[in-house]
N, C-alpha and C positions, 0 to 999 in steps of 0.2 A: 478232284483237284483240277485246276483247270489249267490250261496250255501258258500262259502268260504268269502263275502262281508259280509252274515247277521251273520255269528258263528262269524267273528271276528270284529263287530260291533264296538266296544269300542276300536278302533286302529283310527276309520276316527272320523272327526273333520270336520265343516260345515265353508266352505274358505268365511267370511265375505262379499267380493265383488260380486263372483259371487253365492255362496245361493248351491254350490256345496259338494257336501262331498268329502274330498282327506285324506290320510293319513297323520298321526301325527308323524313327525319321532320325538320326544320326546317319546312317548307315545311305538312306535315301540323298540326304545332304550330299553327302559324298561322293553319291553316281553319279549323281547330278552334276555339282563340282568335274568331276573328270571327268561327262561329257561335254560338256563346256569348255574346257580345257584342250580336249581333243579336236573338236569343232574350231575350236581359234587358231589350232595351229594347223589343219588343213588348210583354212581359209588363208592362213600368210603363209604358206609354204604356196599354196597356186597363186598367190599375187606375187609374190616373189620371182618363180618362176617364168612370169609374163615377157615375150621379148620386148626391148629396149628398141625405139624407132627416133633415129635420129634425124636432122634435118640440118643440113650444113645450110648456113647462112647467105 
């Protein structure tokens, strides 16, 4: 089993017929989905946080 198959364990799903483990693309959708998600809200959580440079007139 290889290093990258056992950490992301909870992505494969056991194929009925043949008693095989393959990937769940539902399941993949989904991680994907919420790292995307995770991604977007770092990226505006550090923009947000930027100081503010004002310049009086």
């Amino acid at each position: 089993m290889s290093f990258v198959r056992f950490v992301f364990s909870f992505l494969y799903v056991r194929n009925w017929h043949t008693g095989q483990m393959e990937l769940s693309r539902p399941r993949v959708a989904l991680f994907c989905g919420g790292l995307f998600l995770l991604m977007l809200a770092l990226t505006i959580i550090s923009v947000l946080q930027t100081p503010i440079t004002y310049i009086a007139p």
